[in-house]
Each structure stands twice: as structure tokens, then as C-alpha cells.
C-alpha positions in Angstrom: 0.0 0.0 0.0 1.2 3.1 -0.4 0.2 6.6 -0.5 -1.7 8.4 -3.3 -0.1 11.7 -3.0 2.9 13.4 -1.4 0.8 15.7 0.1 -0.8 13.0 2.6 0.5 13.0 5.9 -1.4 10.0 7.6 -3.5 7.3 6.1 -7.0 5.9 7.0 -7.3 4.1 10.5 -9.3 1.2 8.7 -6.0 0.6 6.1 -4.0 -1.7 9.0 -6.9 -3.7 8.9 -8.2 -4.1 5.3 -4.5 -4.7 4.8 -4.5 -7.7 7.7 -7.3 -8.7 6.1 -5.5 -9.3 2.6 -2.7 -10.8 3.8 -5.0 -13.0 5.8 -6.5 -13.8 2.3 -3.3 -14.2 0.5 -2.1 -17.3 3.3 -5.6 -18.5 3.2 -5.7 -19.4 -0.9 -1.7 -20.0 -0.7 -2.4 -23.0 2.0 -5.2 -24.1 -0.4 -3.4 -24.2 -3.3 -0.4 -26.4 -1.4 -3.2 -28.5 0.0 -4.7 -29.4 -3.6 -0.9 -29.5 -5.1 0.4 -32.4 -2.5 -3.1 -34.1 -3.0 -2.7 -34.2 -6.6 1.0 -35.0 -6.5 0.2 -38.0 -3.8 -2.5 -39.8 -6.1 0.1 -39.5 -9.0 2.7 -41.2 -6.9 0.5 -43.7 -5.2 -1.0 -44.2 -9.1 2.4 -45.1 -10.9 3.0 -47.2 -7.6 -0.3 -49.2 -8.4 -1.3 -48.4 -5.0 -5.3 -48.2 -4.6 -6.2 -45.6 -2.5 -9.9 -45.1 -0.7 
């Protein structure tokens, strides 16, 4: 984030927390995504193992 103008001296007191808020986002779809990757990447190995998996 950063400021629009030079001119601006302080920023909005709601900014910290829309800005936790994205961040909080960001690791939320980043643990998803590694979730889903190791899933996929486990059935592949288990697959070319011949391993059946319930």
C-alpha cells in the first residue's frame, strides 16, 4: 500500500486492517493451493506405484 499523493500525511485508520485482512486472504488461498498440489501429487505417486487408495 502506499500513499496516493505526497501531500498526505497520515493514512485511514481502517487501512492496518483491510491490509491484515488481505494478507489474511493471501495465506488462506496460498495454504489451499499447497493443500490441492500435495493431493494431486500423492495420487500421482501412489498411481504409478499401483497403489489403490480409498
Amino acid at each position: 500500500m502506499k500513499k496516493s499523493s505526497d501531500d498526505v500525511k497520515m493514512i485511514s485508520g481502517e487501512a492496518p486492517i483491510v491490509f491484515s485482512k488481505a494478507c489474511d486472504l493471501f495465506i488462506e488461498d496460498l495454504t489451499q493451493r499447497s493443500w490441492i498440489d500435495d493431493d494431486h501429487a500423492r495420487q500421482e505417486e501412489d498411481a504409478s506405484q499401483g497403489v489403490i487408495v480409498d
